[in-house]
N, C-alpha and C positions, 0 to 999 in steps of 0.2 A: 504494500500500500504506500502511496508516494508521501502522504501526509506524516506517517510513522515514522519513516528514516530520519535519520540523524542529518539538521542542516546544519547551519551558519546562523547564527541571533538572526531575528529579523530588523532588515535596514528599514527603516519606519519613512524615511523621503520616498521610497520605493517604491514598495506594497508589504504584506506580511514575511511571505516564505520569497527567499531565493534557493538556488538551485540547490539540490540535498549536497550533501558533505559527503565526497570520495577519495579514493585513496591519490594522492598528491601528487600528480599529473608530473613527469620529469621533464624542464621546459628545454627544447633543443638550444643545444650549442649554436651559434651565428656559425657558418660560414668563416675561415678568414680569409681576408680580403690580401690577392698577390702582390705582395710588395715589387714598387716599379723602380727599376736603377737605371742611372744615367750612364748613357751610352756613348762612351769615347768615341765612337767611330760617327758622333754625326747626329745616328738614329737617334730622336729625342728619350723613347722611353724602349725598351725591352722587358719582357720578364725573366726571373732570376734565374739563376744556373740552376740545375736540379741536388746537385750535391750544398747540404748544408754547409753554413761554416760552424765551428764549435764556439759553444759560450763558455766563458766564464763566470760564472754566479757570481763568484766574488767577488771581484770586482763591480756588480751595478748594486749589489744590496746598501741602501744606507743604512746610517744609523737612523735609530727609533726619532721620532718625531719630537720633541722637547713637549709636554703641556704644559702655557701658562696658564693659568687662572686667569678667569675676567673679571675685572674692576667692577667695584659693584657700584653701583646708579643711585643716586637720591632722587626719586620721583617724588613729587609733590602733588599728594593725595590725601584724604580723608585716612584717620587708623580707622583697622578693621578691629579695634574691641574699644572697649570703655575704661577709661580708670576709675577706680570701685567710688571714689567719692562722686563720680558722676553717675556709675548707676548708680547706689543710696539716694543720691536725690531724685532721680528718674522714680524709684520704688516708694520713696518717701511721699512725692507728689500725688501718685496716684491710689496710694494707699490712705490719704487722709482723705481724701474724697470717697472713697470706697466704706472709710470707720464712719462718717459721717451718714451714708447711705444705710449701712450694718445697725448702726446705731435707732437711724429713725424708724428701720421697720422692722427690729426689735422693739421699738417703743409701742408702734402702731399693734403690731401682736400683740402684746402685752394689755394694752389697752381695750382692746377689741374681743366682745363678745364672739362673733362670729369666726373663726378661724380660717374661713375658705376663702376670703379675698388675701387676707398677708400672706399666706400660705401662696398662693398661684402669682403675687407681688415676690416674692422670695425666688422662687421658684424662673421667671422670666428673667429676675437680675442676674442671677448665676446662668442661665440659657445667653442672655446678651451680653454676659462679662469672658465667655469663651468662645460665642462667634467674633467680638471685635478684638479679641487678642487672636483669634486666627485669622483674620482679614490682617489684622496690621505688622503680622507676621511675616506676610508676601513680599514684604518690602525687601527690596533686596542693598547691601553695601551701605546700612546707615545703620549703623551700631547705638545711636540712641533709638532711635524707632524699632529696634529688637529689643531694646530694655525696658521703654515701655508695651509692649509684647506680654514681655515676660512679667510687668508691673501687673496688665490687664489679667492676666490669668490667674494673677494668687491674689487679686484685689476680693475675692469672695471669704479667703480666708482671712485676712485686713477686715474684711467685714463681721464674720465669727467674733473676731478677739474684739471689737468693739461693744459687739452686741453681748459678751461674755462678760466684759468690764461692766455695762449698764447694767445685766444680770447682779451682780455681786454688789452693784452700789445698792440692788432694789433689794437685795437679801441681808445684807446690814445696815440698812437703814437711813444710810448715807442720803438715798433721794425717794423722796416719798413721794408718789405715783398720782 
């Protein structure tokens, strides 16, 4: 079956499959081409005597090639990471937005007879807090917009420890409801 055999990955500019994978074709030798020598007698070109002349290998072998290293370049470009003081502030910024949201609808629960709107309120923020940290994750070569990336995806749990701290102020008394 043609589809079974063993191909080559598929070239995807292509189409799926190229031709199945066989045993490694041995590609022919060129021809060489008769070297032409100049003809004392006139005739511009002849070809060669039929008896070789003998080489000597040793004399054409050189020495190995020297490698130098190449000089390395200074391009002037954006770094491709963050120094941690600038992500902390990346994580910082989007996390106090996130305690403040944690916060409120911890409060709104708390408050609230009914449990099924904070609840489906909860529930959308964490659905919209990991579609927009995978949207802004697409971005490609800008190492602050991957840290807030990564700010937007743990901003739910920024939000937990907010909503945990108002817990514990309402269970000691701290703020009275």
């Amino acid at each position: 079956m043609p589809l079974t055999e063993p191909h080559w990955p598929p070239i995807f500019d292509t189409g799926p499959h190229p031709e199945p994978l066989s045993a490694p074709r041995p590609e022919p030798e060129p021809l060489p081409a008769p070297e032409l020598q100049r003809d004392p007698d006139h005739n511009p070109w002849r070809m060669p005597s039929s008896t070789p002349e003998p080489v000597s290998w040793s004399d054409e072998l050189a020495p190995e090639p020297q490698l130098i290293p190449a000089h390395p370049i200074v391009v002037a470009a954006q770094y491709q990471y963050l120094r941690r003081w600038k992500f902390a502030l990346a994580l910082l910024g989007v996390w106090v937005v996130a305690a403040a949201a944690g916060a409120g609808l911890y409060y709104w629960w708390f408050q609230s007879l009914d449990k099924t709107w904070p609840d489906t309120a909860v529930l959308m923020y964490v659905l919209f807090c990991t579609v927009a940290a995978l949207v802004i994750s697409m971005v490609q070569d800008r190492p602050m917009v991957s840290a807030t990336s990564i700010a937007t995806m743990t901003a739910p749990f920024a939000s937990g420890l907010a909503a945990a701290a108002l817990y514990g102020m309402f269970a000691f008394g701290l703020v009275v409801p």
